[in-house]
N, C-alpha and C positions, 0 to 999 in steps of 0.2 A: 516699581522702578522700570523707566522707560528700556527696551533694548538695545544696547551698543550695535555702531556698525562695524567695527572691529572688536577680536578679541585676540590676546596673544595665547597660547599653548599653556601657559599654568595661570591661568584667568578661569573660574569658577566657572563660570559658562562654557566654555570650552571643550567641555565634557558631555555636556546638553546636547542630544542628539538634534531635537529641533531647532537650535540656536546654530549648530555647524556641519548637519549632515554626517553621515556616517564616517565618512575617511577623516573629517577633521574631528570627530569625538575619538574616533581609536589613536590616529596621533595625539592627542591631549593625553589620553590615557597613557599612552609607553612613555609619552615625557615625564607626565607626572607623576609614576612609576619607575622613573631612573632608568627608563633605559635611555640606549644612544641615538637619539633621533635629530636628524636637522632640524634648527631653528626655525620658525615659522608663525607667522600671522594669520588670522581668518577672519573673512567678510563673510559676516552672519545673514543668516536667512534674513534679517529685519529689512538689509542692504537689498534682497533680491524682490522681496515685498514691495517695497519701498518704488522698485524700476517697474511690476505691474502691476501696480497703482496707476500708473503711467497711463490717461489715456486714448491715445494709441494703439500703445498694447493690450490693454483691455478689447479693444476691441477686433483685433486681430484675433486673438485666442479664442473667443466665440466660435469657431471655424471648430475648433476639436470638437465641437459636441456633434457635428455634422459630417466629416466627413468618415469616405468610405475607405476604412485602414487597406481592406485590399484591391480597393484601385491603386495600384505603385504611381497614375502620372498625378491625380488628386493628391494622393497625401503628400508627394515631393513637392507641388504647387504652394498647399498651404505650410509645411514645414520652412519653406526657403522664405515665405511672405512674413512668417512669424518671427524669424530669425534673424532676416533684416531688419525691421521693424526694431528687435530688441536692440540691436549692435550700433542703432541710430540713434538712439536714446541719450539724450544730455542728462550727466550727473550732476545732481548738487554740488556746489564749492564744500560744503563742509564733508560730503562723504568724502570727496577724491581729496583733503586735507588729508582725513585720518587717515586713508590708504599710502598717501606719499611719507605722511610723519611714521607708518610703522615699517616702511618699505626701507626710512633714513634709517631707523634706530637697530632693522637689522644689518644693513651696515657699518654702522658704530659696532654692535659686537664681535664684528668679524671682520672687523677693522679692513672695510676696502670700502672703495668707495665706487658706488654703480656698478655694483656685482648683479651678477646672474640670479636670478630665481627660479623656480617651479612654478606655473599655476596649475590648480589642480579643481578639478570639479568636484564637490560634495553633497550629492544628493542626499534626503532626509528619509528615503526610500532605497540607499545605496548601502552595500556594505553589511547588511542585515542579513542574521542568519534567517530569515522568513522572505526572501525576496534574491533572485541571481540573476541582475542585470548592472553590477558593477562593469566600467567602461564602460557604458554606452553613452557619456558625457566626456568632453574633450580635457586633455591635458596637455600642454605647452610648457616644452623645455626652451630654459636657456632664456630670459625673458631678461628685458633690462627696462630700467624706469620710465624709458619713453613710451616705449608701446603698454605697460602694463595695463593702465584702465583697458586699454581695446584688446587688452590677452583676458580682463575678468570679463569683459560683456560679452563676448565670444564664448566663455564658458555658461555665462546664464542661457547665452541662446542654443549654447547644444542639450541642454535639455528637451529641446524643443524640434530634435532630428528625428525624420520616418519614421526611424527603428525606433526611438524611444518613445515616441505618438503611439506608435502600432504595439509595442509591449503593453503598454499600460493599459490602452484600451481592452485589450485582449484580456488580460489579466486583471480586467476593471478596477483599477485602480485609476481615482478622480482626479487629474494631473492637478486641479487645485487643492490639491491634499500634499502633492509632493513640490517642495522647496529645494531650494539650492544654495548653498554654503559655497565658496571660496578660497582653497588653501593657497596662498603664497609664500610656499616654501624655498629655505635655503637650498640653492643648485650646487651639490656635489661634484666633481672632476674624477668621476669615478674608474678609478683602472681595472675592477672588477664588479659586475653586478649579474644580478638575478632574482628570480623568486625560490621562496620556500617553503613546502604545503609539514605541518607538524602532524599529520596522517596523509596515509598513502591514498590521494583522491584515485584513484584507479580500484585498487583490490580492498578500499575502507581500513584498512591496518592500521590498529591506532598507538602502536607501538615502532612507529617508522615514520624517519622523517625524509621527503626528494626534495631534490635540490637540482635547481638547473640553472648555470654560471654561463657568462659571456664576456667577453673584453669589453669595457667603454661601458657605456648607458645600456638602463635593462631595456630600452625600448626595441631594440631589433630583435629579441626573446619575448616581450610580450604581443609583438607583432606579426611573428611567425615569419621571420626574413630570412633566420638561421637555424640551422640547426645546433642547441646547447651542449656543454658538454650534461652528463645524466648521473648524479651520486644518487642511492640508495641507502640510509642509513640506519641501524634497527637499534633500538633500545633492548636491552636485558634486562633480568627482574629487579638486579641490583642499581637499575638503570644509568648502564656503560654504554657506551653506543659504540658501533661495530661499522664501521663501510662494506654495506653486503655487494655492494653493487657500483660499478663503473662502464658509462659508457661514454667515450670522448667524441665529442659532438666535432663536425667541421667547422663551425666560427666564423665564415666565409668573411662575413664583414664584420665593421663595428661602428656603433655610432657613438661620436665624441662633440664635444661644445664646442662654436666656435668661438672667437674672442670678443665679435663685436654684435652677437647674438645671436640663436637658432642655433642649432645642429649640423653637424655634417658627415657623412659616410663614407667611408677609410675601407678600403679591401684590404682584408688581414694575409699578414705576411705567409707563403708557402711551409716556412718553416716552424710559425706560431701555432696554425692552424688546427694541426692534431698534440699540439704540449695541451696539460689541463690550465685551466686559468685560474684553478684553486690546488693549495697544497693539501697534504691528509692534514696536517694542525689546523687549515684556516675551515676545513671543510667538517670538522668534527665540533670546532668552536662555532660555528655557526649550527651546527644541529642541537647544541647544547643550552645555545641561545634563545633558538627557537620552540625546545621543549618549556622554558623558565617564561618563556612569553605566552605559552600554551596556559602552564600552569595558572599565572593570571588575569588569565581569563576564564578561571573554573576550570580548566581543561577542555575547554572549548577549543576543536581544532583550527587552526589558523592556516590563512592564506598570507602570505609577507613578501614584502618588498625589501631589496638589503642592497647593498654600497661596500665594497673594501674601498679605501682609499690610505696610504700609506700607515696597512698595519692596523687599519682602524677600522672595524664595522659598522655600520649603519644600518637602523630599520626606517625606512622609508615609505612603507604603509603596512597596516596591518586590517585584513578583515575578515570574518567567520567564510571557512568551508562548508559553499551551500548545498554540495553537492551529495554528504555524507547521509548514510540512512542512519537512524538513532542507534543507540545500544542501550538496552534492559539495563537495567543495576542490577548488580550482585544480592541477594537475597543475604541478610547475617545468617551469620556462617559460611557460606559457601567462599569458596575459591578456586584458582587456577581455572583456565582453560572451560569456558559453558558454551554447547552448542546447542540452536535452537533451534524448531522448525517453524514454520511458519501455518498456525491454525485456519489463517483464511484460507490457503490452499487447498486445503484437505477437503474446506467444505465447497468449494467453487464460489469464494463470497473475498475479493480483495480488497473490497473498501473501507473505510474504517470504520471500528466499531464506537457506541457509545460506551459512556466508563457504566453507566447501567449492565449494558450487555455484557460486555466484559466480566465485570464482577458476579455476576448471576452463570457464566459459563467459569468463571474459574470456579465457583461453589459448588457448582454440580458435578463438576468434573472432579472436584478435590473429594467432594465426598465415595465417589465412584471410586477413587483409587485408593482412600482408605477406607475401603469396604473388603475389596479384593487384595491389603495387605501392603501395600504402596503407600509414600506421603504420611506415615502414621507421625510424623513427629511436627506437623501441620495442625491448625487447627483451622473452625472452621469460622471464628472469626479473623485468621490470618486469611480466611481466600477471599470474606467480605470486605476487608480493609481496602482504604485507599494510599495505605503507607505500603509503596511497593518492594522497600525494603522486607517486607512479609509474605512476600511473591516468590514460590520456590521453584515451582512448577509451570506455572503457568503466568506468564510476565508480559508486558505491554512496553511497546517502544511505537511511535506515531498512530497511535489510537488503535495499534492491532493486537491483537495476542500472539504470544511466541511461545512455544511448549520447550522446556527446557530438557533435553533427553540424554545431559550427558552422563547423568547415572546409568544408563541402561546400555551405556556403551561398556561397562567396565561390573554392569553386577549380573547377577545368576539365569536373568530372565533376556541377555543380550541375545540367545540364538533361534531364539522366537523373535524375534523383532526384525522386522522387513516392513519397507514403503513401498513394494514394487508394484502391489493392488492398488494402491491411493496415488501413487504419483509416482511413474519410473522417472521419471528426471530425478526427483527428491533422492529417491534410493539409490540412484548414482552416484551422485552427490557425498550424501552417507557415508554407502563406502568408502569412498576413496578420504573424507574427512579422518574416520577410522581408523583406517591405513597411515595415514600421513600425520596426523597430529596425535600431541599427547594428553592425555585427559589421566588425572587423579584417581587414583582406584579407593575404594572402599575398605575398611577395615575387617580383618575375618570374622568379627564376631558382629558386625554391622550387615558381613552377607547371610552369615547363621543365622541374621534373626529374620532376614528378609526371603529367604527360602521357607523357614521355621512359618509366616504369614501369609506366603503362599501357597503355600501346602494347605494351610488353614480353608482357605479360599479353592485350591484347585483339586483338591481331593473330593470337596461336596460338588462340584461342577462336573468334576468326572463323572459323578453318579449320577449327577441329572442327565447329563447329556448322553448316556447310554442310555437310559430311558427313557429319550427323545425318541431314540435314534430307532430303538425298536417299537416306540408306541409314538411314531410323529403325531397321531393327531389328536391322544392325550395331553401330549406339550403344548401342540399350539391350543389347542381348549383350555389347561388350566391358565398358560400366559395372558389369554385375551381376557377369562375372567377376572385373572387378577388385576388386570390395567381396569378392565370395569371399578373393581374397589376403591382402588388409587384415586379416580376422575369422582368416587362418592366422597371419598376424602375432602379433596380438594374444596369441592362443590359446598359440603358441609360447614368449613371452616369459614365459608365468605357469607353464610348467611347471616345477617343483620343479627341474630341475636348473641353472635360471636365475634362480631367484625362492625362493631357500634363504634369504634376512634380510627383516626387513620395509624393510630403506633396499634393497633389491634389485627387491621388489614399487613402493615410489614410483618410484624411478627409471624402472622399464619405465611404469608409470602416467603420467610425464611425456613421454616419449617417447611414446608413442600418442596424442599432443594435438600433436605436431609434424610426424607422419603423416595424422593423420585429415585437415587443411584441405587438403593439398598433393593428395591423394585426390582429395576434392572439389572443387578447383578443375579440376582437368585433364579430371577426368571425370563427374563430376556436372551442373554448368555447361554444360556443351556441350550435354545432354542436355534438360536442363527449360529455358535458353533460347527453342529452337525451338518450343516446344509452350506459350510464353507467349506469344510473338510469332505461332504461326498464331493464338490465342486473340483479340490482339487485332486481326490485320486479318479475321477472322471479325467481329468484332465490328462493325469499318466497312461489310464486305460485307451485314451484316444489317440491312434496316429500321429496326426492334427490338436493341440490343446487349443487350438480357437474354437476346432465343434463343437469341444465341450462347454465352451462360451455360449454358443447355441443353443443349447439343452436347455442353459434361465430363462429362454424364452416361453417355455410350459410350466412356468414355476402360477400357481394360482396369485390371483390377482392383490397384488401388492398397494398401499395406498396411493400410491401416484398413479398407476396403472386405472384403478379405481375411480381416481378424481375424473383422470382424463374422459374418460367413458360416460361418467356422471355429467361432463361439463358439453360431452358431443351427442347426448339425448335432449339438454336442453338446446342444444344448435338445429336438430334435428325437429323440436317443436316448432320453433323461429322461422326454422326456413318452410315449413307447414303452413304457416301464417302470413298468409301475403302482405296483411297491412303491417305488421313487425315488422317482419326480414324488409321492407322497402326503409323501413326508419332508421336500422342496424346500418341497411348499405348506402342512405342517402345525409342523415343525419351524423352531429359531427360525435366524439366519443362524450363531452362534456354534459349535451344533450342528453342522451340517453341515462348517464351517471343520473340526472336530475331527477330523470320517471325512474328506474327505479328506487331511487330514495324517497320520491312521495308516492310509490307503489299506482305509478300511471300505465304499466303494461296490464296485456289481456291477463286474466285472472290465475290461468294454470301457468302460464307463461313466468309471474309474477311470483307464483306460488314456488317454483323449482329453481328460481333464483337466490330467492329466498332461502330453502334448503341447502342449497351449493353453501351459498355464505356462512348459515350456519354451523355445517358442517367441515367446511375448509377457509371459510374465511380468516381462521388463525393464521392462514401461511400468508408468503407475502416475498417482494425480493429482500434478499439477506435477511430471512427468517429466522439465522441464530442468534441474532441479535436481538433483544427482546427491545432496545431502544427503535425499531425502525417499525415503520408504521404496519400493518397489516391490510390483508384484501378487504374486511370489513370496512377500514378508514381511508382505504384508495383502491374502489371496486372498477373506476376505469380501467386497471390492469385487466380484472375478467372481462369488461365488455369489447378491450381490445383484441382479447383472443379467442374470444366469439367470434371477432369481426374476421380474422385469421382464419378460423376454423370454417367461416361464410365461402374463403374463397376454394373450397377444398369441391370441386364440380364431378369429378369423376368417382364413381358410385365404389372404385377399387380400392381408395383412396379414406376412404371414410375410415373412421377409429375405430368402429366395432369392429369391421372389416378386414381392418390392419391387425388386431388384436386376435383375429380368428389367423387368418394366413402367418402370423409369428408365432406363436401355438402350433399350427398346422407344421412349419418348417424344421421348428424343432423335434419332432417324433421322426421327420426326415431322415434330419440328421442322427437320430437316435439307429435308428434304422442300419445308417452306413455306416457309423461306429461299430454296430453289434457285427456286422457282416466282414469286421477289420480286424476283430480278435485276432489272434494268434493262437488264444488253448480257449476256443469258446466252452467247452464242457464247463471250465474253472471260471473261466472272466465273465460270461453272459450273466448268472443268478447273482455276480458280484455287481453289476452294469446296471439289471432289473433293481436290484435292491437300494443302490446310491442314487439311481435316476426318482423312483418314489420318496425316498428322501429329500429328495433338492428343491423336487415340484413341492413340496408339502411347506418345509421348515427354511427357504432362501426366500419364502416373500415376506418373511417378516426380517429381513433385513433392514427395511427401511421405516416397519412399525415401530419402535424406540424411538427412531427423530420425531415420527410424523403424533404418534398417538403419546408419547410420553413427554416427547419438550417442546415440539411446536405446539400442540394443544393446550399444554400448560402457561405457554407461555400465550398463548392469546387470552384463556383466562385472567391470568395474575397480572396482564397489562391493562385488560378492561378494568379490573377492582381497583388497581392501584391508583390509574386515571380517574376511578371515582370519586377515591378517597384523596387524591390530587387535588380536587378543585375545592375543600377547604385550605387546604393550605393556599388558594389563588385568593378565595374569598377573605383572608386574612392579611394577603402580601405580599407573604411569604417568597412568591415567586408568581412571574408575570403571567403561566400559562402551564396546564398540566405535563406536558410533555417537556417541560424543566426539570423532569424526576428523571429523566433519561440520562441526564449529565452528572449525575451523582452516584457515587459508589453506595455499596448497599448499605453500608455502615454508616455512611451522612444521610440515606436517604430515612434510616430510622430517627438519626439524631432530626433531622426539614419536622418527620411527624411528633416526636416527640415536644419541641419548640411549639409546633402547630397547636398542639394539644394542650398544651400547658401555658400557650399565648406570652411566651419570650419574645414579646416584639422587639427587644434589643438587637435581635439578631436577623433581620429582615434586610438590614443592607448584607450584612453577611455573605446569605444565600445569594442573593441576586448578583453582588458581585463574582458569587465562584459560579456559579453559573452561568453569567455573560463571557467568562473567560473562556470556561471550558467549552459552550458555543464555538466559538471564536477561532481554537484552536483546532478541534472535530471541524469545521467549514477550511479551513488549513489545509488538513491533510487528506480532504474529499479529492484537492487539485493535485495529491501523489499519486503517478499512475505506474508507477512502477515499484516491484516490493518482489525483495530479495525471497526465494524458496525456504533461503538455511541462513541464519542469521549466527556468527561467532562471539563469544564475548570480546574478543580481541580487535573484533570490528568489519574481521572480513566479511563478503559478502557473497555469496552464489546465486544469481538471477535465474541462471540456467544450467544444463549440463552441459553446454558448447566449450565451457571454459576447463571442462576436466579431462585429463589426460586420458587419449586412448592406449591404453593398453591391449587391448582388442587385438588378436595377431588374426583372427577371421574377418577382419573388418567386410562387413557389404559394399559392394563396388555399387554406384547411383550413374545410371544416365545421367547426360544431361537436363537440366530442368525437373530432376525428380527428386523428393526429398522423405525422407523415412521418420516415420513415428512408431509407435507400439498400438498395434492389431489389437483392437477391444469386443467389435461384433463384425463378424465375416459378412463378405461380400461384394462387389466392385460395380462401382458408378458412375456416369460422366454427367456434368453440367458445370451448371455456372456459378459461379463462388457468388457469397452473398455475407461482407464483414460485416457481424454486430458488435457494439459494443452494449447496447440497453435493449433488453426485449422489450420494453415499453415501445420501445423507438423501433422497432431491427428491420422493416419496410421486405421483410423475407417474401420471396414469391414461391408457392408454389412449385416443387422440383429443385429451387436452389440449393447447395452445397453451402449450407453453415457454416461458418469458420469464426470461432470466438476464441477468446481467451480460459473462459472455464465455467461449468452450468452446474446452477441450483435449483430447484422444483420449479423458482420462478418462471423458468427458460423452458417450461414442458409442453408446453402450447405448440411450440415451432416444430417441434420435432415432427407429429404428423403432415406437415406442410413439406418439409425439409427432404432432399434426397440422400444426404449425407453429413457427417459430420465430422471435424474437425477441429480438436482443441490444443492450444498451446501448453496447457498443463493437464494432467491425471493420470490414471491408474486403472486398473480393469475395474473396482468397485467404487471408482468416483462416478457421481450422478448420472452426466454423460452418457459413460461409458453401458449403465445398467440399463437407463431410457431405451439407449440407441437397438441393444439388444431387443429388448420388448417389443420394439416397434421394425425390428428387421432393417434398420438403419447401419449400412456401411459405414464403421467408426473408425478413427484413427486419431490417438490423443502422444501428448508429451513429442509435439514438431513447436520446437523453440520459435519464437517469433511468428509465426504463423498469420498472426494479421499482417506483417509488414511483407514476408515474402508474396503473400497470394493475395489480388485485389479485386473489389467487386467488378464482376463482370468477366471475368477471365472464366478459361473451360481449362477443367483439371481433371483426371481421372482418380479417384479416393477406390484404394485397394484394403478394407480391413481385414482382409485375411493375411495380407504378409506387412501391412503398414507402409506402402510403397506409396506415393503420392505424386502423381506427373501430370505437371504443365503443357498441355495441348495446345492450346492456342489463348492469344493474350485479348 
């Protein structure tokens, strides 16, 4: 059936996003759902087809694929050529009949004759909770029958404005993807209007609805002409609604209709101006309204449009809040009040994860804390599930993980639990969450049993860990042996004559997530413990607790520490080699990728590349994610930071070098500590003894990620990829690394179908597959994500927004801004923003300033004079590097890329976290 060029509000079509754009399928929707919405007609996309077909137009439009969005005199040239163009276009007799005959018949219902209308814009890309560029197409009050065709072709051609050329290109979306729909709605005589968000787009609260009112038409409030008056309104659990909040807007003007068409603008009376323009009755009916329009729409919060007119309310558009960050679901069982943090913080990794990764860190993690007595009432097919209803602990909201810690706000192990290592902001935050809200407490024989499991767990820990602590290099020698057995494990289970199916390859793949935490509890734990806790009564013994931040810089060489050193022996052959190092510094990165995959470099050259890879090539950026590729499958990351480590000329500078003088500085500092005591007789053989401890048993801090999950997970992603490409060869899915988008528990169901050749299920796959693509490519373009995520919806980005209570507050110069002091020291130079170490274009000497580092980011740091992060903690990545490398740090300065910009000179103070702007 061909498509109509009109459709009215309860017409089948109507609903059809592609047939009427987004604002006229949401008004279809609230009509056809009883609410009170104006009457109204729509001229469907068929109609707007239809006009560029046109050619003319056609060829006009050719001009998008060419020009350059940020030339502003170009893109107004061809915007203004295309727009006219369109607004010139003769309609067909039969379209402008239908549009006259439905323009009459809303008429006839409203019994007047050549009444006013709305025309309204309805993009097919507008309105969508996956897209926030509603208004950027034109809407025209007050419209009467003569001008209407020249008020709808005016709306096809704002499609086709700067801004909305420059959006879409940017956001590459193919503007012949997006279409344009038509509302010609009834024009209300409105005595009161506004909008009204059914969560609080500010603070995310999804138990509050704002409200902001104006005299006459909403347009001097959606325009920003007035100041509104401001309701606050909260839901309760019995959901009553409450007016928490008023503030009365000035009003100054109002816009009203006039009789013979168009608008006009009335300066509101001295005495109107501060009365409210809503009562508490109309003001709470309205909030009540707008939760019941909420509800149908799933609970999807809404943005609305509303009309009082004599006693009567109106919605007048309605469409998704795009602004909101997601909320987890409640796991069954659980209720009231869940606070979450956020996992990618903690590792210095914001981007999204795959449901792969995801599901394989919630398993290992789940079995980790029912090992140690936590989560026992978990299993460990709820943490492989992809029903996140089974998500206790650790829960997923736009592709990221969120750790749910509101148990441990209210159970036995609450006064061990601090973030101020991993992230002072977060820990801010925390608190004052703590403080301020109310979270459910646990029942007493619930905490009885969870102390009863802990004890289980921390009483044999005790024991180890004292006999760490006097035999450090018995622990770390049985630890590394035992990760030796672990890797025979693993190794063992993938040989062919165990791992003959790909449901053969998962199953061992699951079982190695039920190993790894029991590992690491027994023996890992024992181990970095002790060499946290000499860290921090070192910390008490010092003056200063940053020296004693100093001190991990003699800690023996840790895996990253390691890598680096490994990766500046092979720079250090390169640059030996004259005909090399010329092809490194003249050739482009792709090139060299190419020799060494067909093993074209000189022979030893070729040979310790090789060993690198082998040996680290499991890591990679965002390495906790086991969906994201690795340095073996994207080894241009190492020849990028060869190339980095090429421009390192002065002999002081070099890594071994660095690695000797941060060694060197720390016995320095050892030194001045000792000379600082107060009762040296008592503190010194206390000093001696925590310092041998720290050096010994604080580098394997970072042995667990490096040798237990990022190792493992380069293995289990090669096998898995192997046994990946029968399921390609069969169908199943278009390409191995489609095993990435699947939870762990569909990814056995892909092998078992594979295996058993269920080709019924072949579209299946590929469509949950395409989606979940789709979606992960979605939320690549979120670049902002909350610290501390509430189930109620609030959100915390940072600590700027929490109350100081602070009665010592630090006084700041001007131009200076304060972080938390990670590794002492103070530096001047040039800032140098990254956002991709692939990318970071870092010189030599520059001051670092990113958002937050993971092993990927280890390269830059010997190049780097300083560093500077908007998130972490004294043992986030960063902050441990920086130490190592005797790098002036300073982390948790909110915003940081936006206040400091490349090329500016700052002085970085990480001994008090002072940070001042010298010159721009």
């Amino acid at each position: 059936m061909s498509m109509p060029f009109v459709v009215n509000l309860n017409d089948q079509h109507a609903v059809d996003l592609d047939t009427v754009g987004g604002k006229g399928a949401n008004l279809a929707i609230l009509y056809q759902r009883k609410f009170r919405v104006p009457d109204a007609f729509i001229l469907t996309t068929h109609a707007y087809e239809h006009v560029l077909n046109n050619y003319q137009v056609k060829s006009v439009l050719s001009a998008i694929n060419q020009v350059d969005v940020d030339n502003i005199n170009e893109l107004e040239d061809v915007s203004s050529h295309i727009r006219s163009t369109i607004c010139s276009v003769t309609l067909p007799n039969d379209m402008i009949d239908f549009i006259l005959k439905s323009y009459d018949s809303l008429c006839e219902k409203s019994d007047q004759r050549n009444f006013h209308v709305a025309v309204r814009s309805s993009a097919t890309a507008e309105d969508l909770p996956e897209n926030s560029f509603a208004g950027q197409q034109d809407t025209y009050l007050h419209v009467r029958k003569e001008n209407l065709i020249e008020k709808i072709k005016e709306c096809w051609a704002s499609l086709f404005t700067a801004r909305a050329i420059s959006y879409r290109k940017k956001s590459n979306i193919d503007h012949k993807l997006v279409k344009l729909a038509v509302v010609v709605q009834e024009m209300l005589p409105s005595e009161v209007s506004g909008v009204a968000f059914t969560a609080n787009p500010i603070t995310g609260l999804r138990n509050e609805v704002v409200i902001d009112s104006t005299y006459g038409l909403g347009e001097a409030l959606v325009s920003g002409l007035i100041t509104p008056d401001h309701y606050e309104i909260i839901f309760n659990e019995n959901q009553q609604p409450q007016i928490r909040m008023k503030t009365i807007g000035e009003k100054s003007i109002q816009i009203i209709g006039k009789s013979h068409g168009g608008t006009d603008t009335l300066v509101t009376k001295e005495n109107d101006r501060m009365l409210e323009a809503l009562s508490d009755e109309y003001i709470l009916q309205l909030a009540i309204l707008a939760k019941q329009i909420e509800k149908s729409y799933n609970h999807r919060p809404q943005d609305l449009e509303w009309s009082f007119i004599q006693g009567k309310l109106y919605i007048l558009q309605a469409r998704p809040i795009t602004t909101l960050f997601p909320i987890p679901i409640h796991a069954d069982g659980q209720s009231g009040l869940r606070c979450m943090i956020s996992f990618g913080t903690i590792q210095g990794f914001l981007e999204p994860m795959t449901p792969l990764g995801e599901s394989t860190i919630r398993t290992l993690v789940g079995h980790f804390l029912r090992t140690i007595g936590i989560h026992r009432h978990a299993s460990a097919q709820d943490d492989m599930s992809s029903d996140p209803s089974r998500h206790t602990i650790f829960k997923s909201a736009a592709n990221r993980l969120w750790i749910d810690i509101s148990g441990i706000f209210t159970s036995p192990i609450k006064r061990i639990f601090g973030l101020s290592m991993i992230d002072t902001g977060m820990n801010q935050i925390i608190t004052y969450v703590k403080r301020s809200k109310n979270f459910s407490s646990p029942s007493i024989f619930s905490s009885i049993k969870t102390y009863f499991y802990l004890m289980l767990f921390i009483i044999p820990l005790m024991i180890r860990s004292i006999r760490n602590i006097v035999f450090p290099r018995y622990g770390k020698r049985l630890y590394l042996q035992q990760m030796e057995k672990y890797h025979q494990f693993i190794d063992q289970g993938f040989l062919d004559e165990h791992n003959r199916s790909f449901t053969d390859c998962v199953r061992h793949f699951q079982k190695i997530f039920s190993v790894l935490p029991s590992f690491l509890a027994q023996y890992a734990v024992s181990c970095i413990a002790p060499g946290v806790i000499s860290l921090k009564i070192l910390q008490k013994l010092a003056q200063n607790p940053v020296d004693a931040l100093a001190l991990t810089r003699a800690v023996e060489s840790n895996p990253t520490t390691e890598m680096n050193l490994i990766l500046w022996k092979l720079t250090v052959l390169i640059k030996e080699n004259c005909e090399v190092r010329s092809l490194f510094e003249n050739e482009s990165t792709d090139y060299l990728v190419n020799m060494y995959k067909h093993e074209l470099f000189e022979k030893q050259i070729q040979f310790e590349m090789n060993e690198f890879f082998r040996v680290y090539g499991c890591r990679g950026i965002g390495e906790i994610d086991l969906g994201r590729k690795r340095w073996t499958e994207q080894p241009l990351v190492i020849i990028e930071q060869i190339k980095n480590y090429l421009k390192i000329i002065n002999p002081e500078k070099a890594i071994n070098k660095i690695h000797e003088q941060s060694q060197q500085s720390a016995y320095e500092t050892f030194h001045r500590i000792e000379k600082q005591l107060k009762w040296p007789i008592i503190q010194k053989p206390l000093l001696n003894f925590l310092f041998s401890r720290l050096k010994i048993l604080f580098s394997l801090r970072e042995s667990p990620k490096f040798h237990g999950i990022i190792q493992t997970f380069g293995k289990c992603r090669y096998e898995l990829f192997r046994k990946a490409q029968l399921a390609v060869n069969e169908q199943f899915i278009s390409q191995c690394d489609d095993i990435c988008f699947l939870y762990i528990d569909e990814l056995y169901s892909l092998a078992l179908d594979t295996d058993q050749k269920n080709y019924h299920k072949k579209d299946y796959w590929k469509i949950l597959i395409e989606q979940r693509r789709a979606e992960y490519e979605k939320q690549m373009l979120c670049k902002r994500v909350p610290l501390i995520l509430l189930s109620d919806g609030t959100t915390y980005y940072d600590a700027t927004t929490i109350p100081d209570e602070n009665s010592n507050k630090i006084e700041l110069m001007e131009g200076e801004y304060l972080g938390s002091p990670v590794s002492p020291g103070v530096y001047e130079g040039k800032v140098r923003i990254v956002d991709d170490p692939m990318n970071s274009q870092l010189q030599p000497g520059e001051i670092l300033v990113c958002t937050a580092t993971d092993p990927a980011w280890t390269s830059l740091f010997p190049i780097a004079g300083a560093l500077v992060l908007e998130m972490g903690g004294m043992l986030q990545h960063g902050a441990i590097v920086s130490r190592e490398y005797g790098l002036p740090a300073v982390v948790g300065v909110a915003n940081a890329k936006n206040i400091f910009h490349t090329g500016q000179i700052i002085q970085v103070n990480g001994s008090n976290g002072r940070i001042h702007i010298l010159s721009e």
